[in-house]
C-alpha positions as CSV (number, residue, x, y, z in Angstrom):
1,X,46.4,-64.6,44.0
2,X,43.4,-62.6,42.5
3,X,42.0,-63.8,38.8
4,X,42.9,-60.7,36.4
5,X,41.7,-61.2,32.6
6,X,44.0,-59.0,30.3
7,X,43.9,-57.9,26.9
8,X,46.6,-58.1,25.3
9,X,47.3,-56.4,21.5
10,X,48.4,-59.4,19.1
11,X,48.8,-57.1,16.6
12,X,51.1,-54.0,18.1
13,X,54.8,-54.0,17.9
14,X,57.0,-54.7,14.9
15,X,57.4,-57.9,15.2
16,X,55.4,-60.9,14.2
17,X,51.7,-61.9,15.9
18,X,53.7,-65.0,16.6
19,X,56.4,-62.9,18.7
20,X,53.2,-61.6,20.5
21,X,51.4,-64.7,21.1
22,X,55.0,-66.7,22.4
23,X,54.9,-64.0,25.1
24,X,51.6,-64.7,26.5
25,X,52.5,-68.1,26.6
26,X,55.3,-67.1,29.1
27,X,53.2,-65.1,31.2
28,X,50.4,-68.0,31.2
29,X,53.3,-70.0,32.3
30,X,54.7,-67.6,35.0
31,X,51.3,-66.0,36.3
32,X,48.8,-69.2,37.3
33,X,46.1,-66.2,37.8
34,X,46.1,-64.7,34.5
35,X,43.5,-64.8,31.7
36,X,44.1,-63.3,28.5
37,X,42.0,-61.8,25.9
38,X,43.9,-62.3,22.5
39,X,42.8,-59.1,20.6
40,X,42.9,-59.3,16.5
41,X,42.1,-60.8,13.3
42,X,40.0,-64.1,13.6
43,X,42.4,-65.9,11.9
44,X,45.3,-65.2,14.3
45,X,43.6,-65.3,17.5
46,X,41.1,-68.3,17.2
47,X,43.3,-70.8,16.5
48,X,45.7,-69.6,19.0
49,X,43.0,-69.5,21.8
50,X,41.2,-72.9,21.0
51,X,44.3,-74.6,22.3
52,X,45.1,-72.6,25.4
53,X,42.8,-72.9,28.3
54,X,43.0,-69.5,30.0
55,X,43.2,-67.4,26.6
56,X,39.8,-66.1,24.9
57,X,39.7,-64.7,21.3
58,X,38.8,-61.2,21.1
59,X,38.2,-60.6,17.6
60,X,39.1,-57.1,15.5
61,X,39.9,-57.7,11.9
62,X,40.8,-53.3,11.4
63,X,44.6,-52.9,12.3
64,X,46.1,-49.2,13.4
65,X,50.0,-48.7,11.4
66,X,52.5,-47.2,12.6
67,X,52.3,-44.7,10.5
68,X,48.8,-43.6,11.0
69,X,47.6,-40.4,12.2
70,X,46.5,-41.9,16.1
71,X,43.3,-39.7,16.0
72,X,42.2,-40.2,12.7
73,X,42.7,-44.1,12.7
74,X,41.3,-44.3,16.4
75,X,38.1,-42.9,14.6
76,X,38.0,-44.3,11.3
77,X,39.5,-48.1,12.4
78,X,36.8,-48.7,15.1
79,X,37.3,-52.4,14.7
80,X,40.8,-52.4,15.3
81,X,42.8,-54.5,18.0
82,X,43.8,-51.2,19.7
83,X,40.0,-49.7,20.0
84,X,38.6,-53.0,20.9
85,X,41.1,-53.5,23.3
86,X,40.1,-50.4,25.2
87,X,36.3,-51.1,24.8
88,X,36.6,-54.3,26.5
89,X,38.0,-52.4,29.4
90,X,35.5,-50.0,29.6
91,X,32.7,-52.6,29.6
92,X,34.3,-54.0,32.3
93,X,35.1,-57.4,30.3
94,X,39.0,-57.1,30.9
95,X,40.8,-55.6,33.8
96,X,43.6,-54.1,31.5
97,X,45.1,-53.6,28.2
98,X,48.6,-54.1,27.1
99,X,49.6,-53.6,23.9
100,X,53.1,-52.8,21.7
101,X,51.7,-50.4,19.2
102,X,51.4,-46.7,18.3
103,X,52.3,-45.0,21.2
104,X,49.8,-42.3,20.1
105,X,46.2,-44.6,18.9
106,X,47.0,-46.2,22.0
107,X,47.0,-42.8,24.0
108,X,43.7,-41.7,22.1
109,X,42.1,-44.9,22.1
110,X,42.7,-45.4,25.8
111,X,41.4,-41.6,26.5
112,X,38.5,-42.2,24.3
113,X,37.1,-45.2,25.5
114,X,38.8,-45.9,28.9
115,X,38.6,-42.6,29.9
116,X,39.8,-40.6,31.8
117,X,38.9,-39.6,35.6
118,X,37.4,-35.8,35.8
119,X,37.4,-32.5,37.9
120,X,35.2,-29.8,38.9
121,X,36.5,-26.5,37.6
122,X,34.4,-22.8,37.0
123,X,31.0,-25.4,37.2
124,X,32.4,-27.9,35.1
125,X,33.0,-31.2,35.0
126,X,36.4,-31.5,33.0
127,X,38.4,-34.4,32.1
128,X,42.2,-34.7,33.0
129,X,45.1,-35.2,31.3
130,X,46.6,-38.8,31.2
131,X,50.5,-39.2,31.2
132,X,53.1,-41.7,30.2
133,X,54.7,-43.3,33.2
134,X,57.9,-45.1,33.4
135,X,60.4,-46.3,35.2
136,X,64.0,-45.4,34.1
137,X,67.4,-47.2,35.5
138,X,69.1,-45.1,37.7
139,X,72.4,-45.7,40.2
140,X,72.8,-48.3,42.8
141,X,69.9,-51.0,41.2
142,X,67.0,-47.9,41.8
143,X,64.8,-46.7,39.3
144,X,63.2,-43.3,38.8
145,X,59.1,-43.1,37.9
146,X,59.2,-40.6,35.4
147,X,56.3,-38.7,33.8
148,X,55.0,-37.2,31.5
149,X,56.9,-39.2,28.4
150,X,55.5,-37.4,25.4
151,X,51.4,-37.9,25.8
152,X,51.1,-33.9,26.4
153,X,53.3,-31.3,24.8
154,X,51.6,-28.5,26.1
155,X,50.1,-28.5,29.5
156,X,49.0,-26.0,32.2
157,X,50.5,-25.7,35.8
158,X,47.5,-27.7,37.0
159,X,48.3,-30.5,35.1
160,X,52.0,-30.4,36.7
161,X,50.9,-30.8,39.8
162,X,48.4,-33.4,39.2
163,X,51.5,-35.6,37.5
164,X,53.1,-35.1,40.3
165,X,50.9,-36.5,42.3
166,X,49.4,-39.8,40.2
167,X,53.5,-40.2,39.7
168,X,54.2,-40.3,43.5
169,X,50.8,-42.6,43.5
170,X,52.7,-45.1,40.8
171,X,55.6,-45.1,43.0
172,X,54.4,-45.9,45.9
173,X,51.6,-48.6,44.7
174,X,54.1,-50.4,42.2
175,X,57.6,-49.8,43.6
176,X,56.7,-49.6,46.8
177,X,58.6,-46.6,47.5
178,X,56.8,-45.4,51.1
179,X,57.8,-41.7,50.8
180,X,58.8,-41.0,47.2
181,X,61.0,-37.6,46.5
182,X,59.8,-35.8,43.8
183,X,61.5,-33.5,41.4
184,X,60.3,-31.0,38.7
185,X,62.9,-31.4,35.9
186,X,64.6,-27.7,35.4
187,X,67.9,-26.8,34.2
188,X,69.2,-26.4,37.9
189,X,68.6,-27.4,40.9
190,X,68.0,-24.0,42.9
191,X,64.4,-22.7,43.2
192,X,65.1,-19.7,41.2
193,X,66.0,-22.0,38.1
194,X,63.7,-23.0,35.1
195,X,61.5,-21.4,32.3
196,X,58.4,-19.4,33.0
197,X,56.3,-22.2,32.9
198,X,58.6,-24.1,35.3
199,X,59.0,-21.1,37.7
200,X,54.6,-21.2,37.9
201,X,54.7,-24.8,38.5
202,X,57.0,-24.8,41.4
203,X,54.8,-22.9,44.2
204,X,52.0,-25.1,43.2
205,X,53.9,-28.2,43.4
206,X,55.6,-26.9,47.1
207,X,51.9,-26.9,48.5
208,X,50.3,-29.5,46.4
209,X,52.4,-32.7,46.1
210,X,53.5,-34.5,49.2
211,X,57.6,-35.1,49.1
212,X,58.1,-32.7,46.5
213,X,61.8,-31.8,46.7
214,X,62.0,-28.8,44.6
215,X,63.8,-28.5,40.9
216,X,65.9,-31.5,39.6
217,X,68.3,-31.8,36.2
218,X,68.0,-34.2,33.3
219,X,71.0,-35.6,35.2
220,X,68.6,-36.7,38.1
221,X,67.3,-39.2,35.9
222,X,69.5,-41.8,36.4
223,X,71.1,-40.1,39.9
224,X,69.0,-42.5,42.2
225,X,68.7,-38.6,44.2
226,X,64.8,-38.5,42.8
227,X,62.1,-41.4,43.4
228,X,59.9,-39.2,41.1
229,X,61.0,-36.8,38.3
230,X,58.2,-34.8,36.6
231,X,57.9,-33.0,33.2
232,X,55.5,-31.8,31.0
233,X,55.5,-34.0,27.7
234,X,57.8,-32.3,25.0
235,X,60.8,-31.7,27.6
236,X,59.9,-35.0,28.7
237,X,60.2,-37.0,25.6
238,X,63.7,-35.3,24.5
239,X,65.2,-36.2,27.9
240,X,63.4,-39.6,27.5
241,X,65.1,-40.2,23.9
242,X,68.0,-38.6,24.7
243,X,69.0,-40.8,27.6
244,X,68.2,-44.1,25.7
245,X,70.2,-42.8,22.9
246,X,73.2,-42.5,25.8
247,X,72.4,-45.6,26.9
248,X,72.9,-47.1,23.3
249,X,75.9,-44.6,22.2
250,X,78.0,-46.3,25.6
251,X,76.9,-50.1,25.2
252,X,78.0,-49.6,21.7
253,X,81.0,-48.3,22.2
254,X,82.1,-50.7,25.2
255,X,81.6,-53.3,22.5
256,X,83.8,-51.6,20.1
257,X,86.5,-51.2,22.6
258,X,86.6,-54.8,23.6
259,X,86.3,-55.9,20.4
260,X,89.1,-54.2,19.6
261,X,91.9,-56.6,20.5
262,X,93.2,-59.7,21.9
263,X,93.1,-58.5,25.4
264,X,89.5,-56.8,25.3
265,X,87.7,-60.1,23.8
266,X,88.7,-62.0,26.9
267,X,87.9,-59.2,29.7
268,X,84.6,-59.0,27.5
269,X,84.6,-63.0,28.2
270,X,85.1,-62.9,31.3
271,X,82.6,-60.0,32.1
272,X,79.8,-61.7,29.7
273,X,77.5,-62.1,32.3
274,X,77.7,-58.7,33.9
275,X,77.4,-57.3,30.9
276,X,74.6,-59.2,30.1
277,X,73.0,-58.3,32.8
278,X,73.4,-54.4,32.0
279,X,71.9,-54.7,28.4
280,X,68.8,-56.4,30.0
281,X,68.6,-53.4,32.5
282,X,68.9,-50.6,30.1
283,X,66.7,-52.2,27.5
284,X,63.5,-51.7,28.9
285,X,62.2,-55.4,28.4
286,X,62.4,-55.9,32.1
287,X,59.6,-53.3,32.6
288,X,57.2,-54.4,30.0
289,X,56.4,-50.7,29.2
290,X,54.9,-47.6,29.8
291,X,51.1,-47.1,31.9
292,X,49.0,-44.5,31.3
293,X,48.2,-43.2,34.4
294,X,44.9,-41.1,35.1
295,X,42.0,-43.0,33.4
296,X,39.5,-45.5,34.8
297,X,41.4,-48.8,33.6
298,X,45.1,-50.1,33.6
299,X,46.7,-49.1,29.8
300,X,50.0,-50.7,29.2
301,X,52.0,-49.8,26.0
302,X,55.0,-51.3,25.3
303,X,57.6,-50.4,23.1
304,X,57.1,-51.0,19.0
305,X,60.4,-53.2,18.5
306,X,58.8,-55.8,21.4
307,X,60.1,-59.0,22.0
308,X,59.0,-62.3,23.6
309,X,60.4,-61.1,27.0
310,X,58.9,-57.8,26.4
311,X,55.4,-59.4,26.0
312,X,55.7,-61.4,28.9
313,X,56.6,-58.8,31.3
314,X,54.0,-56.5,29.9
315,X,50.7,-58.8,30.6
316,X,52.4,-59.4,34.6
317,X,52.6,-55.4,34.9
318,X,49.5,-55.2,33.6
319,X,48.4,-57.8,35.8
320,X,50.2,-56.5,39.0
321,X,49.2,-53.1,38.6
322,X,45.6,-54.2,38.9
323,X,45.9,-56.6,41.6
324,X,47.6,-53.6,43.4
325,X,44.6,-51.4,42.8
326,X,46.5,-48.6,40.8
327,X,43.7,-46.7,39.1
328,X,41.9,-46.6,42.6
329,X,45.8,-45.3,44.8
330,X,46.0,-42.7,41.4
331,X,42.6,-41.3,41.8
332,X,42.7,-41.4,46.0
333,X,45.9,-38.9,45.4
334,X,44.6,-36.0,43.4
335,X,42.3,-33.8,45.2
336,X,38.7,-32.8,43.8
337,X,38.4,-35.9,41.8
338,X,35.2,-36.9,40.6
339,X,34.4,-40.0,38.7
């Protein structure tokens, strides 16, 4: 198994550094191959790497909130776990970057420093939009790649179609889907459906993107019909959100109802496993998180109320997807390309 070094964010989520730190200890543990560069405030890190053979301290003693604006903190923090993270990709001093923090300094960071891959258009050299990729549970134990998540609102037909195609990319590198079907999410199914926007991406998608397979509904999902379903990043995010919330709203209320009596708290015995097994499914943890797909280096973020588990699995994708030569397979499948 290849050597991949990984930096990994010590500081992102909501939880404790020491939340952070237990889950690279699990994926030293389960990955033999792994290095990690522990990424944040001296006091944290060096300590925590002196006694681990495969872990390095990376030090950044600025820390990016929550709550700060991504762009303005990207720029004004320089030192922070986030930005350093990303710079050590870019030098070529880690393979990847995994980290649980704010969704959007991650997303700036990662196109300011990581970068981006480029295109040639009217004599220029222009850079392309990254998207949030992730996989999202869907019927019969498959999952559907789905992109973009919320990393651009407001995109142009172009950008559809090059989605599209770095999403079918992700699905066949990483899920080892041969031939994935891809969808453009609409609100029906039949070619004639969807906004203006939608209705100009379609023709371009038909002749652009291998297996595309015409309109799908925010249904398709989680119908297993769709390998690939693609958005741009505002429709994308509410049917993100409002899917988890679903998910919550009906593990909830199975709880309630089997709570409810006598009768319900045994079948809820009986079923604990399965049911266990469901919750780890639809919380995400399995996955690790979300990649950013279209820049020069692997960009893992996972999701801000992390957990040990959550860690773990994060620093393996991050891992796999580099072993599996993502960045390379995403490039390969977008036509006029240039570094």
């Amino acid at each position: 198994m290849d050597k991949v070094r990984v930096v990994v964010d010590v500081m992102g989520g909501d939880e404790e550094p020491q939340v952070v730190m237990d889950g690279i200890d699990a994926a030293l543990a389960a990955d033999a191959a792994i290095e990690v560069l522990a990424c944040g405030p001296a006091d944290i890190v060096e300590p925590f790497a002196a006694s681990r053979e495969r872990v390095e301290a990376l030090v950044a003693p600025d820390v990016i909130e929550m709550a700060d604006d991504p762009i303005k903190a990207v720029m004004t923090k320089r030192k922070s776990s986030i930005v350093i993270g990303c710079r050590a990709v870019k030098k070529g001093n880690a393979d990847g970057f995994f980290s649980a923090g704010a969704t959007g300094a991650i997303t700036a960071a990662a196109t300011a420093y990581v970068t981006p891959f480029k295109y040639e258009a009217d004599g220029e050299r222009r850079p392309i939009r990254p998207c949030i990729t992730t996989t999202v549970p869907a019927r019969d134990g498959k999952f559907t790649v789905f992109c973009d998540m919320g990393a651009n609102p407001d995109v142009e037909p172009d950008d559809m179609v090059r989605f599209a195609q770095m999403g079918a990319a992700y699905a066949r590198t990483v899920c080892g889907i041969e031939k994935p079907r891809v969808g453009l999410l609409s609100n029906g199914t039949e070619d004639t459906k969807g906004s203006h926007f939608t209705k100009a991406c379609f023709p371009l998608m038909k002749e652009r993107v291998p297996g595309f397979a015409g309109n799908c509904e925010g249904s398709d999902l989680v119908s297993g019909n769709y390998d690939v379903v693609v958005s741009d990043g505002f429709a994308g995010n509410v049917a993100l959100k409002a899917t988890e919330g679903a998910a919550k709203l009906l593990m909830a209320e199975l709880k309630a109802a089997l709570m409810s009596s006598a009768k319900g708290k045994i079948a809820g015995l009986l079923a604990k496993d399965a049911l266990r097994g469901l919750k780890a499914r639809l919380s995400g943890d399995a996955k690790g998180g979300a990649i950013l797909l279209g820049l020069k280096g692997v960009v893992l973020i996972g999701h801000g109320a992390t957990s040990v588990e959550a860690v773990k699995n994060g620093t393996l994708a991050t891992a796999e997807a580099v072993r599996a030569g993502l960045v390379e397979h995403v490039a390969g499948s977008m036509e006029g390309i240039i570094a």
